[in-house]
C-alpha positions as CSV (number, residue, x, y, z in Angstrom):
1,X,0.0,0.0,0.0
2,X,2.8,2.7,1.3
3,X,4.8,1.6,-2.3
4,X,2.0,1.2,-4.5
5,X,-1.0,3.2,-3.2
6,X,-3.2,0.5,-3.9
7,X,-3.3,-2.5,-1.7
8,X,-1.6,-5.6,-2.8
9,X,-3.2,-8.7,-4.2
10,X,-2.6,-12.2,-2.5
11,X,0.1,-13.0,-5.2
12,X,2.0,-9.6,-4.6
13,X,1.7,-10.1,-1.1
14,X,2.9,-13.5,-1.2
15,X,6.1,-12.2,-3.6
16,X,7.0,-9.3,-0.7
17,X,7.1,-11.5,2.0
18,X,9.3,-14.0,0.3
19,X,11.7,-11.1,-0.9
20,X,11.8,-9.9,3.1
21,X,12.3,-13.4,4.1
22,X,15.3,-13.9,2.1
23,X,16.8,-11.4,3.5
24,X,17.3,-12.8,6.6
25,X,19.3,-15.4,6.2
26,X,23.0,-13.3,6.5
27,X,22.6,-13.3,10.5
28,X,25.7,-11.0,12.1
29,X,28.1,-11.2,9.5
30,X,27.4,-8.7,6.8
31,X,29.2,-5.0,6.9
32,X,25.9,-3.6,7.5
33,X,24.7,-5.6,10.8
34,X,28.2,-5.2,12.4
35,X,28.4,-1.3,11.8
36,X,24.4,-1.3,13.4
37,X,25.9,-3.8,16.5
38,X,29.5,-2.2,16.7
39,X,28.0,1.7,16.8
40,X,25.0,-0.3,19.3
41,X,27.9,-1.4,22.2
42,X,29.4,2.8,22.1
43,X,25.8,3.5,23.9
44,X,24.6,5.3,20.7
45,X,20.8,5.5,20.5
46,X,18.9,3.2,18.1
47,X,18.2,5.7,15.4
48,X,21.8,6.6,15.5
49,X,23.2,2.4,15.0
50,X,20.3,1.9,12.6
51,X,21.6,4.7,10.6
52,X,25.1,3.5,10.6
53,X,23.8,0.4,9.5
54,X,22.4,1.6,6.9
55,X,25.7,3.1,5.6
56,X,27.2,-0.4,5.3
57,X,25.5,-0.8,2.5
58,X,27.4,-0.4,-0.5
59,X,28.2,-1.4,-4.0
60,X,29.6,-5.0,-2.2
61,X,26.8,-5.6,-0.4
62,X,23.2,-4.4,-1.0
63,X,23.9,-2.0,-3.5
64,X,23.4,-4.6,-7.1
65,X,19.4,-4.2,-7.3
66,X,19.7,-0.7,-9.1
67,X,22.7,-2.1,-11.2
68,X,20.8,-5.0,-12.2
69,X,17.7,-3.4,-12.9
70,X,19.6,-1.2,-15.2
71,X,21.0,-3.6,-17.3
72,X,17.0,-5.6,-17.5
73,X,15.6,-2.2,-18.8
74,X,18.8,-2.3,-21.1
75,X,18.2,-5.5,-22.2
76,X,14.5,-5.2,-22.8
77,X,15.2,-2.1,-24.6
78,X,17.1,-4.0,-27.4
79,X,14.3,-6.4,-27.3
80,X,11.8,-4.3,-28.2
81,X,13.4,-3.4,-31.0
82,X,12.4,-6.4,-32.6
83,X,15.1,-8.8,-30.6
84,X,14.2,-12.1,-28.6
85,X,15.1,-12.1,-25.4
86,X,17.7,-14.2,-25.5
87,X,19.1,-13.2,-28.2
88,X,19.3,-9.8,-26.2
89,X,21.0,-11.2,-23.4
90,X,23.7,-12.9,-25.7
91,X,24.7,-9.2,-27.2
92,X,24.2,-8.0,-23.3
93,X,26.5,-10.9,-22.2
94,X,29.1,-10.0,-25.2
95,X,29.8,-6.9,-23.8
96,X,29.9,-7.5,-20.2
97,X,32.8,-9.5,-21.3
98,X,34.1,-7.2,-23.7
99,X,34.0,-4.3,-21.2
100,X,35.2,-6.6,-18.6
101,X,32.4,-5.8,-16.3
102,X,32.0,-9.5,-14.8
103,X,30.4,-10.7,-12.6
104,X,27.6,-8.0,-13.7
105,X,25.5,-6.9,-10.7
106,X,22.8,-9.5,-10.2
107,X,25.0,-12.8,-11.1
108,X,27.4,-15.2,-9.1
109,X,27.9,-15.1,-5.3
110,X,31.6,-15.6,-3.1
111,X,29.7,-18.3,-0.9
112,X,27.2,-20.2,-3.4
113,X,28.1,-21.5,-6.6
114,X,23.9,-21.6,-6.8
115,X,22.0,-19.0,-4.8
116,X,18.9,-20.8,-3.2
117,X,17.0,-17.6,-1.9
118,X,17.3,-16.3,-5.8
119,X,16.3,-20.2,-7.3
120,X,13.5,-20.0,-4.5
121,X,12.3,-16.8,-4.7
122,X,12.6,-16.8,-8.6
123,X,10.1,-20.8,-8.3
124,X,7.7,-18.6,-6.0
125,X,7.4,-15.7,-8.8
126,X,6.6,-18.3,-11.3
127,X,4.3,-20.4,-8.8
128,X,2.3,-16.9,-8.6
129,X,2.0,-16.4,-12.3
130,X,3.9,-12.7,-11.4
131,X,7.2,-13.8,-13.8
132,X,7.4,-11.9,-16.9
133,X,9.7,-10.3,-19.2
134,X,12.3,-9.2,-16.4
135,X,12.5,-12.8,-15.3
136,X,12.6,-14.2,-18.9
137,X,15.4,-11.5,-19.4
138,X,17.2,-12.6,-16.4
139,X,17.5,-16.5,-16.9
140,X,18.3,-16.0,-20.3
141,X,21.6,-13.7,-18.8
142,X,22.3,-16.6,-16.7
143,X,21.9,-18.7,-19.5
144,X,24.1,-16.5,-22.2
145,X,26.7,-16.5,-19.5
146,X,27.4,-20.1,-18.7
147,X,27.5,-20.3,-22.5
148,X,30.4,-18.0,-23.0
149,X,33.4,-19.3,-23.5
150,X,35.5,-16.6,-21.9
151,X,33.3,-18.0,-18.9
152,X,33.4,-21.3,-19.4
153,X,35.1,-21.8,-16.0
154,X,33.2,-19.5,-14.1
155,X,30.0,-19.9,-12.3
156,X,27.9,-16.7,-12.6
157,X,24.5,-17.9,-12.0
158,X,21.8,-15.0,-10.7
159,X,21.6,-14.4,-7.3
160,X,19.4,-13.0,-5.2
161,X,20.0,-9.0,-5.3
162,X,19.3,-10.2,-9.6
163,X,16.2,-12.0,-8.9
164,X,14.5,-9.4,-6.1
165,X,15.5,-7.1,-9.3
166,X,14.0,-9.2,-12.4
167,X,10.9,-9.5,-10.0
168,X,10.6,-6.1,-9.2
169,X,10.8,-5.1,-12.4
170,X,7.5,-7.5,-13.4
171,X,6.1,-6.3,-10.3
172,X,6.3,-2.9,-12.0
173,X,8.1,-1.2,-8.7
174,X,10.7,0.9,-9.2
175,X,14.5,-0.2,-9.3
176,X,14.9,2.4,-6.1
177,X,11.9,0.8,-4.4
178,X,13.0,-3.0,-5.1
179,X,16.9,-1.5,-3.4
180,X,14.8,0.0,-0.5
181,X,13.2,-3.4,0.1
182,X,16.2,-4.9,0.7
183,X,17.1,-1.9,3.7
């Protein structure tokens, strides 16, 4: 309702609460929760450690969604010109490698070699009927990239800062509003 104006249907609902769930999963370790704990144990007051908190977010951690989202709108730019989609994510995926920008925001992850909040989350969207052309757009990446044979030893496959984005995205919320779920 406070994104939107209007209040959500079952399946949007449904979508939300699995993007906050997946969220929760990092426990202390990200920059983020030990700037809010660290700034917590010098007596500052809870606005003050939520705000540092905040500040840990960064290009590293959090800060993909936006990036992502970008290069969907790119991607479905060239698409509508008459493109498929995955022929759209093969010239996307040429010049990510061309322009060395690997892994592109939205794909691969230090810890998993398969992300399960974005496979989950992603199996939800489609469960809901709420998958569309951000979605198609972003498995076809993934696909495109494990294709590639400058990345042919890589794992890139989307995670889940690309599949809050791709869902977002056929969701029609704003990239900002899909980062700001994530905060």
């Amino acid at each position: 309702l406070m994104l939107t104006g209007d209040l959500p249907s079952s399946s949007i609902s449904t979508i939300i609460n699995a993007m906050l769930v997946s969220f929760i999963d990092h426990g202390v370790t990200p920059p983020s929760t030990l700037a809010a704990r660290n700034a917590a144990t010098t007596g500052a007051s809870l606005r003050g450690s939520v705000a540092a908190g905040v500040l840990g977010f960064g290009p590293h951690y959090g800060g993909h969604v936006v990036a992502c989202s970008q290069l969907l709108d790119d991607g479905l730019a060239l698409a509508r010109t008459g493109t498929s989609i995955a022929a759209a994510a093969t010239v996307l995926v040429w010049r990510l490698v061309n322009d060395e920008a690997l892994p592109p925001p939205g794909f691969g992850h230090r810890y998993h070699t398969i992300d399960p909040r974005a496979t989950r989350l992603l199996q939800i969207a489609h469960e809901l009927e709420v998958d569309q052309e951000h979605t198609q757009l972003i498995r076809a990446i993934e696909h495109a990239l494990s294709r590639h044979p400058a990345l042919k030893d890589r794992s890139l496959p989307v995670n889940l800062d690309g599949a809050i984005a791709a869902v977002c995205g056929d969701l029609g919320l704003a990239s900002q509003v899909a980062d700001a779920l994530l905060i």
